[in-house]
N, C-alpha and C positions, 0 to 999 in steps of 0.2 A: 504494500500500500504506500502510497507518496505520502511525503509528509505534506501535513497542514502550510497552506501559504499565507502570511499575511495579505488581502487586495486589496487594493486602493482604489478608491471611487476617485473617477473623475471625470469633471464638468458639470452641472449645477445642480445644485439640490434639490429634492423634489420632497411633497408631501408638508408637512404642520413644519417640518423645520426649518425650510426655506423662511418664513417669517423671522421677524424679531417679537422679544415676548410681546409685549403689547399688540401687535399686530396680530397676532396666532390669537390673542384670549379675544382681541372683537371678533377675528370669524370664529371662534367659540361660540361665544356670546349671539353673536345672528345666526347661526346655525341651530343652539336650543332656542332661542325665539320664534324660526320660520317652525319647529317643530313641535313648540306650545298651540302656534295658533292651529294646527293641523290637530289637535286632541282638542276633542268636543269638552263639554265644560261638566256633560256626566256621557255614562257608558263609554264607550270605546272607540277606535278609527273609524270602524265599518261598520256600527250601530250597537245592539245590545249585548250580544257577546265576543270577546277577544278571540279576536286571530291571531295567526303567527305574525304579522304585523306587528302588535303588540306586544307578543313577548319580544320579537325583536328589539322595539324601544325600550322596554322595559329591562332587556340585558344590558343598553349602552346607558341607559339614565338614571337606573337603580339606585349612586350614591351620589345622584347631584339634585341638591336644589335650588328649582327653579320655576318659577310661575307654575304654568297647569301641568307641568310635566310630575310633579309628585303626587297629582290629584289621583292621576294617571297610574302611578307606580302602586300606590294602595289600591287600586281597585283590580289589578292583574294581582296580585298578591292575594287579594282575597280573593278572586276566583282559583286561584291555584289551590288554597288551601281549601275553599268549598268542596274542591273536586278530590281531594286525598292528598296534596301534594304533601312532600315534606320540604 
């Protein structure tokens, strides 16, 4: 087996790092914003009960709050636990 090589990246950065902090925390910040307003103010994305959709949001926002997006996170939570979850 070869050994391990150290690679070096190069030419420009891609993804959250290219920013500088400030910069990276507003498209934070507008990006859980665009995706409060997209969570209804009760029930779920797509109406009365969560879809995978929802748990999707709900694995990426689980430890953040913010506007309806925690509204959001208790109410997939308890339908998880509704349903047997642990």
């Amino acid at each position: 087996m070869p050994p391990l090589q150290n690679h070096v990246v190069t030419g420009s950065a891609s993804g959250i790092g290219r920013f500088d902090p400030d910069a990276a925390m507003a498209r934070g910040l507008a990006g859980l914003s665009a995706l409060a307003d997209l969570i209804p103010a009760s029930g779920y994305v797509h109406g009365d009960r969560p879809t995978a959709i929802d748990a999707g949001i709900y694995g990426f926002i689980a430890n953040i709050h913010f506007c309806n997006t925690m509204r959001h996170c208790r109410a997939i939570h308890a339908a998880i636990w509704r349903r047997g979850g642990k």
